[in-house]
C-alpha positions in Angstrom: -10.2 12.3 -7.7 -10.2 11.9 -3.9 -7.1 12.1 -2.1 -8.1 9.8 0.3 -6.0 8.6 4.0 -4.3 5.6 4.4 -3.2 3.6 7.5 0.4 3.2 8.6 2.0 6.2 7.3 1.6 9.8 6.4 0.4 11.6 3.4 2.2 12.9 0.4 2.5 17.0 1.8 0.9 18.4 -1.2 -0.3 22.4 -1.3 -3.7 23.3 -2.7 -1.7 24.5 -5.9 -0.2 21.3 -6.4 -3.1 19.1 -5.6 -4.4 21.0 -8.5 -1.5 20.1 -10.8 -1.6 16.3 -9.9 -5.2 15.8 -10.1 -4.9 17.5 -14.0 -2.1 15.1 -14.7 -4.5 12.5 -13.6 -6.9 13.3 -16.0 -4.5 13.4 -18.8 -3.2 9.7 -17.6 -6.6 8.3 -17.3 -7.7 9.9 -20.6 -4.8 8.4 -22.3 -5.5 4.9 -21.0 -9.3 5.5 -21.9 -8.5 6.3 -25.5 -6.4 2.4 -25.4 -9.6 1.0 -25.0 -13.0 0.4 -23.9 -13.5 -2.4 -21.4 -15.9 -4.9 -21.6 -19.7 -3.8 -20.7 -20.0 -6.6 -18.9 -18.0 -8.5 -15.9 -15.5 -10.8 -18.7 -13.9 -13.6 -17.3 -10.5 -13.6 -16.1 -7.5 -13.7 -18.6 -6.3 -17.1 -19.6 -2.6 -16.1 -19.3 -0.5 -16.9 -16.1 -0.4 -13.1 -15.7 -2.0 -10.2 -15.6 -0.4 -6.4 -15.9 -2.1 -3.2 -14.5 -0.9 -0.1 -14.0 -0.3 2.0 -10.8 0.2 5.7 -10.8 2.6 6.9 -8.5 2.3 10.9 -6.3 5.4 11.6 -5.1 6.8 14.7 -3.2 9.4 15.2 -0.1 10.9 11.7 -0.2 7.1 10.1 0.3 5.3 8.5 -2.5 1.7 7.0 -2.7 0.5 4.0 -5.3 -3.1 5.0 -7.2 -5.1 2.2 -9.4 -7.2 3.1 -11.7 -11.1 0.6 -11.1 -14.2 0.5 -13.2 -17.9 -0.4 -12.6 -19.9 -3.2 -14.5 -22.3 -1.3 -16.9 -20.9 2.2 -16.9 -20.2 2.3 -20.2 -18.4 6.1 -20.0 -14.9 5.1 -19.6 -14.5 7.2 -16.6 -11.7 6.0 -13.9 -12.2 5.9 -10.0 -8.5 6.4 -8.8 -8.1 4.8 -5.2 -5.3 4.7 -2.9 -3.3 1.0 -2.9 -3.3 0.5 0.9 -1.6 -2.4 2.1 -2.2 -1.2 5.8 -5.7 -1.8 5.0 -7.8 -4.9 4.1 -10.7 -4.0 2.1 -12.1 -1.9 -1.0 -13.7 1.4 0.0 -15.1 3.4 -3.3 -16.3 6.9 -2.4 -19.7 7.2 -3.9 -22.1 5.0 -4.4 -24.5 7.3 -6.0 -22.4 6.6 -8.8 -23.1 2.8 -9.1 -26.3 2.1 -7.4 -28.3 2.2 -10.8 -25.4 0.2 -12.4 -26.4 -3.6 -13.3 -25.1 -6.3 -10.6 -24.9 -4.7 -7.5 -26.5 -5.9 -4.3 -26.3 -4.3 -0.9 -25.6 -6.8 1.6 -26.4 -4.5 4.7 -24.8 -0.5 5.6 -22.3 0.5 9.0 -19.2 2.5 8.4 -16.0 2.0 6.8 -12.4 2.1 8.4 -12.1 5.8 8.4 -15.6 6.4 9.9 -18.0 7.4 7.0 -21.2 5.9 6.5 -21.4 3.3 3.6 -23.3 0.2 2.1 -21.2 -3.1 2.1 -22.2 -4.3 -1.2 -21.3 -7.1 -3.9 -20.1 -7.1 -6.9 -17.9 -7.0 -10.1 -14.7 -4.4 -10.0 -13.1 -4.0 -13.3 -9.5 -3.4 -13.4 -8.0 -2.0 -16.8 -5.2 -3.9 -17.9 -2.0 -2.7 -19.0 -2.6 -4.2 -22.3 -6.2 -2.3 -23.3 -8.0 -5.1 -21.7 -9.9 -5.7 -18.3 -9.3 -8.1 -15.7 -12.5 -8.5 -13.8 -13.3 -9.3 -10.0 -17.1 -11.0 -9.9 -18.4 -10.9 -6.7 -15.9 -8.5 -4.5 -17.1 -7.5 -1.2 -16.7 -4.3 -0.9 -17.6 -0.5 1.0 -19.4 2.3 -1.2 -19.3 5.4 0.9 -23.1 7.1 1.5 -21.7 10.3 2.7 -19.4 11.8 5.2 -16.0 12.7 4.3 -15.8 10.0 1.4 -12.9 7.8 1.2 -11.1 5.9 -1.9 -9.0 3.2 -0.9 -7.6 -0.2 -3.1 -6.6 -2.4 0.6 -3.8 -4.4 -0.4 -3.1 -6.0 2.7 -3.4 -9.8 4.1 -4.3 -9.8 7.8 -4.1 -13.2 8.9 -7.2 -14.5 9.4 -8.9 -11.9 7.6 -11.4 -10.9 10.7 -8.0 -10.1 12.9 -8.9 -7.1 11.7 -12.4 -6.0 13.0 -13.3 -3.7 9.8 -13.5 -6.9 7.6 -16.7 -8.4 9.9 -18.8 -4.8 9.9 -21.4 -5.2 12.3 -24.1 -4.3 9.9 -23.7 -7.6 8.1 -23.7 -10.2 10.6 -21.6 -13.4 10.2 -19.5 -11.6 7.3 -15.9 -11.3 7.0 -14.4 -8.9 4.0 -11.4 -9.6 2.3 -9.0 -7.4 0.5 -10.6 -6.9 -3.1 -7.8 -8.9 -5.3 -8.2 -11.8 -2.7 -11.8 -12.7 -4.8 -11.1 -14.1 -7.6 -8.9 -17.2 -6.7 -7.4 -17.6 -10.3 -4.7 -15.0 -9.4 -3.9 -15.3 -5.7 -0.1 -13.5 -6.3 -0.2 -9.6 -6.5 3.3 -8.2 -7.1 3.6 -4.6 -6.8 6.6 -3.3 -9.2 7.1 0.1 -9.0 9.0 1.9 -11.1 13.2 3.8 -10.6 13.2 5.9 -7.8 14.9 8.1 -10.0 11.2 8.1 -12.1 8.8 8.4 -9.0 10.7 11.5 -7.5 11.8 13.3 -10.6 15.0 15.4 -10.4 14.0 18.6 -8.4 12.1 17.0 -5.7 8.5 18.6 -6.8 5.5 16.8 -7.0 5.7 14.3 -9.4 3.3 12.3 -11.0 4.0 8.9 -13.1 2.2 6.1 -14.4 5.0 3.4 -15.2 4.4 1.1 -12.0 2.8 -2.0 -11.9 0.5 -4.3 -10.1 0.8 -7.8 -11.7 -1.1 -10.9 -10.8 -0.3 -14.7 -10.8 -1.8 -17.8 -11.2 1.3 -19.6 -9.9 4.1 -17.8 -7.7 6.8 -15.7 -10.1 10.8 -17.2 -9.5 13.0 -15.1 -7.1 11.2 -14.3 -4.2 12.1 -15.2 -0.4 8.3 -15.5 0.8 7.6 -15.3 4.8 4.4 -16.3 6.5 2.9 -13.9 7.9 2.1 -12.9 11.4 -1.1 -14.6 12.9 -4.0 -12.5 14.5 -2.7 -9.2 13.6 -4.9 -6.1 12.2 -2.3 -5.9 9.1 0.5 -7.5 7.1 3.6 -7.6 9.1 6.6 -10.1 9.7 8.9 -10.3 12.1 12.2 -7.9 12.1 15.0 -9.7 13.5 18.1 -7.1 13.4 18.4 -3.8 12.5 22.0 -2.0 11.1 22.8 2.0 11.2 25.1 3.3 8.2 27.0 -0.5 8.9 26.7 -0.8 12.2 24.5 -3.7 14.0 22.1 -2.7 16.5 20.7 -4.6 19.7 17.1 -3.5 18.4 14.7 -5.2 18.8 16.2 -6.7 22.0 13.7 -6.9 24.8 10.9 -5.7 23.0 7.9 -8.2 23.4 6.6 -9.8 20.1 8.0 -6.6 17.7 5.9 -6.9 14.4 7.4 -5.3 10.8 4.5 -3.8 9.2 4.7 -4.3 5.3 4.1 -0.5 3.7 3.6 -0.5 0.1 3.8 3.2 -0.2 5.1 6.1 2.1 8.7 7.3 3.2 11.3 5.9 5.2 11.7 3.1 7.9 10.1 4.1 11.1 10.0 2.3 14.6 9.1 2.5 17.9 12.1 2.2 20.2 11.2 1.8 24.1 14.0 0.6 25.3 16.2 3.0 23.8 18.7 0.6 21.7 18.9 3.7 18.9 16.5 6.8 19.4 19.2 8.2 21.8 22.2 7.1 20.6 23.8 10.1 18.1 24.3 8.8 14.4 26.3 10.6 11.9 24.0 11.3 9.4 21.1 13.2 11.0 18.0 14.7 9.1 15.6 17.3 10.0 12.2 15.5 10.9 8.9 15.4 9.1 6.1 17.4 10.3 4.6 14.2 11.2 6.7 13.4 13.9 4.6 15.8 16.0 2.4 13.2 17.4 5.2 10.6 18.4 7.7 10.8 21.2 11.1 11.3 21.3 12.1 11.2 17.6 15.6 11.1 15.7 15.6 11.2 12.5 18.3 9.9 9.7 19.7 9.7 6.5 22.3 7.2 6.5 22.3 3.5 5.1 19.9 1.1 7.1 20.0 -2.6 7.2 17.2 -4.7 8.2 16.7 -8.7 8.5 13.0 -10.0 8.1 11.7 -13.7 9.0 8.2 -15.3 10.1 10.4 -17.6 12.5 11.6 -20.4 10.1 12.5 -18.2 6.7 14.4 -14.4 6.6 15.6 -12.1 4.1 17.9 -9.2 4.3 18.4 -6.4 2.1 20.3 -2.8 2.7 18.2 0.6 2.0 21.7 2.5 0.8 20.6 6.2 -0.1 23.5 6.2 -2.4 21.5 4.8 -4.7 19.0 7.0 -4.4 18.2 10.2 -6.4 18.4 13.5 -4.6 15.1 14.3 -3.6 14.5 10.7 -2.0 18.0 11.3 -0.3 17.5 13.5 2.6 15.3 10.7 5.1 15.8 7.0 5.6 14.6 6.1 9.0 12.6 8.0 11.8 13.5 6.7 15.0 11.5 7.2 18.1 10.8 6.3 21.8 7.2 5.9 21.0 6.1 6.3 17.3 2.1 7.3 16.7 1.9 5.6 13.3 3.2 1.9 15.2 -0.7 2.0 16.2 0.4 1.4 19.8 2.4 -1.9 18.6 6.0 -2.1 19.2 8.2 -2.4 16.3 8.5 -1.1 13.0 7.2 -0.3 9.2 9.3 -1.3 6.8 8.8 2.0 5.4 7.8 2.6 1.3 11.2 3.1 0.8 12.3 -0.6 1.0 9.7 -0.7 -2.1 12.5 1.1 -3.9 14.9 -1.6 -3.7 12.3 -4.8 -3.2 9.3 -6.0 -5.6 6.7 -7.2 -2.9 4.5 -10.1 -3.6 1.6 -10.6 -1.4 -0.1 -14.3 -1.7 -3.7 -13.9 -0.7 -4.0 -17.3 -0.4 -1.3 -19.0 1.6 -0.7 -15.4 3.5 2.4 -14.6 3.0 4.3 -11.9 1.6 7.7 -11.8 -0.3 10.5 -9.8 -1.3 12.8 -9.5 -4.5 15.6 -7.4 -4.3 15.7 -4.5 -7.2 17.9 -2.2 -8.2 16.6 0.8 -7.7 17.2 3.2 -10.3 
C-alpha cells in the first residue's frame, strides 16, 4: 500500500509505527473482502440494478481522515487489492505501477508524460474493476488512466468534476495530443451519480483519538439521481470542484466574509480536517473568537492563521440554487472535537485562489453526490454520529 498525496488538504500525521499498524489492518480488510469473492476474470458488464455499493476504507487520526478504495486489474486472477486515495481535488486515476499490469490482457498505452504529482507514467486504457460491497464487481471498460513508470509512485482514485474536464491541464497530458482525461467513475455512463457515504464520526475517529482504521463507508453509484439532495452546478473553468460560498457564521454569529473578495470559490473536499479559507481582507483571521485551538503543523506554510473550535455555519450556491448546513462540534466525538475551521490571511492549500475548502469535516454531517454528467455536486444533510 502506498500512502500517496492528495491536493487540497494535508495528510493524515501518521508515525512510522503507526503506518505500520494501518497498512496490517489493510491487509486483514482486503483479505476479508478477498475471501467474499473472486471477481470476474474478465471486464463483466455493469450491474443491472439502479445502484451500485462499494466500500471505502477510512485512516483517521488528529481530527483528519482520508477515504481508500480498494481497484482490480482485468486478468489478474490473484485477488490482490491496489488501495488508492479517493481524491476529489483531483480529476483522474493514477495507479502506482504499471509493472504490475503491463502483461495483463486489455491494456493499451495511449502515449507516456507525467502525472499530477510529477512522476513519470504511461497514460493508458483500459478496464478498472471495482469490488462491490456485495462479493461482486462493477467494471469500468475503457478508463483513461495514469500508471506510474517510476519516481516516487503515486495511488490516487480522482473523484472530482472540473468543469470542462481540460480546466484542469493534467487531464490533456501533453504526451497524448488532442486527449482530455476524465475522473475514472465518469467512464462508464450507466452510473453518472457517485455518492460518497461515510460512516459515524464517532466510527471513523474511534474513542481515544489514535489512528483508526475502518471499512464501513461507502461509495454508491446511480443510474438516476437518489431523493434528498440540493444539487448546485458547478463552477465553470476551474482546476477542481468548487461552488460558490455565500456566508459564513462563527459559533452563531454571521460574518461579512466573503465581502470584497473577487470570485471566492468553495472547493468540495471529500476527505481531510476542518474548514479552511483564505481571508485577505480580514473579515475573521483577526477578529478574537471564543473558542480557539492550537494550529496544525500545516499551517506553517500559510500566513497569518487562527485557528478554532467552535460551531461554523456556511451557505453554498452556484448563483441560482444554495444549501446551508451547521458543522456543530457538539455532535462530534472527542477526538474530531478539538479543530473546526483554520482561518488565515493567506492559506497555502487555497492554491493561490481566494476562498475556502469546505473542509472533510462537512462530510461528517453531509452525503456528497457528485454527477459526472450534468457537473454538479450535492449535499444531504446526515446526522453524524
Amino acid at each position: 500500500m502506498i500512502f500517496s498525496p492528495h491536493t487540497l488538504h494535508a495528510a493524515v500525521p501518521l508515525s512510522d509505527e503507526h503506518r505500520a499498524a494501518v497498512i496490517q489492518k489493510f491487509v486483514l480488510i482486503a483479505e476479508a473482502r478477498k475471501a467474499q469473492g473472486e471477481p470476474a476474470p474478465a471486464p463483466a458488464p455493469a450491474p443491472a440494478g439502479d445502484s451500485v455499493s462499494i466500500d471505502l476504507t477510512t485512516v483517521s487520526q488528529a481530527g483528519n481522515f482520508d477515504a481508500y478504495v480498494g481497484i482490480r486489474f482485468n486478468g489478474d486472477d490473484t485477488g490482490s487489492l491496489t488501495s488508492l486515495i479517493v481524491d476529489s481535488g483531483n480529476s483522474t486515476l493514477i495507479v502506482p505501477y504499471w509493472e504490475h499490469i503491463q502483461d495483463l490482457p486489455g491494456y493499451t498505452v495511449l502515449g507516456a508524460g507525467r502525472e499530477p504529482w510529477g512522476s513519470p507514467a504511461n497514460i493508458v486504457k483500459g478496464p478498472i474493476l471495482l469490488p462491490t460491497s456485495d462479493g461482486g464487481v462493477y467494471t469500468i471498460p475503457d478508463c483513461v488512466f495514469y500508471a506510474c513508470t517510476g519516481g516516487s509512485r503515486t495511488a490516487n482514485f480522482g473523484a472530482g468534476r472540473p468543469t470542462p474536464w481540460s480546466a484542469n491541464g493534467w487531464n490533456t497530458p501533453s504526451g497524448v495530443p488532442g486527449l482530455v482525461m476524465q475522473a475514472p467513475l465518469s467512464y462508464n455512463t450507466d452510473y453518472p451519480y457517485a455518492e460518497f457515504s461515510y460512516a459515524s464520526a464517532e466510527e471513523i475517529f474511534g474513542a481515544d483519538g489514535a489512528p483508526t482504521v475502518v471499512s464501513n463507508s461507502f461509495l454508491v453509484l446511480y443510474r438516476s439521481q437518489p431523493s434528498g439532495y440540493t444539487v448546485l452546478q458547478t463552477l465553470q473553468n476551474l482546476e477542481w470542484m468548487a461552488v460558490i460560498p455565500q456566508s459564513l457564521s462563527i459559533e452563531g454569529t454571521g460574518t461579512p466574509w466573503p465581502g470584497s473578495v473577487s470570485a471566492p470559490i468553495a472547493m468540495v473536499d471529500t476527505g481531510g480536517g476542518p474548514v479552511f479559507l483564505s481571508d485577505p481582507d480580514g473579515y475573521v483571521y483577526q477578529t478574537t473568537w471564543g473558542d480557539p485551538a492550537a494550529c496544525p503543523g500545516w499551517t506553517s506554510t500559510s500566513l497569518n492563521c487562527q485557528c478554532i473550535s467552535g460551531q461554523i455555519g456556511l451557505q453554498l450556491g452556484d448563483g441560482t440554487t444554495s444549501v446551508s448546513y451547521t458543522i456543530d462540534p457538539a455532535l462530534l466525538p472527542a477526538p474530531a472535537k478539538g479543530l473546526t475551521a483554520v482561518l488565515c490571511q493567506t492559506n497555502a492549500f487555497m492554491m493561490g485562489r481566494q476562498g475556502m475548502n469546505i473542509g472533510g469535516i462537512s462530510a461528517l454531517f453531509n452525503d456528497i453526490l457528485v454527477d459526472y454528467a450534468g457537473s454538479q455536486v450535492g449535499f444531504r444533510a446526515k446526522a453524524p454520529t
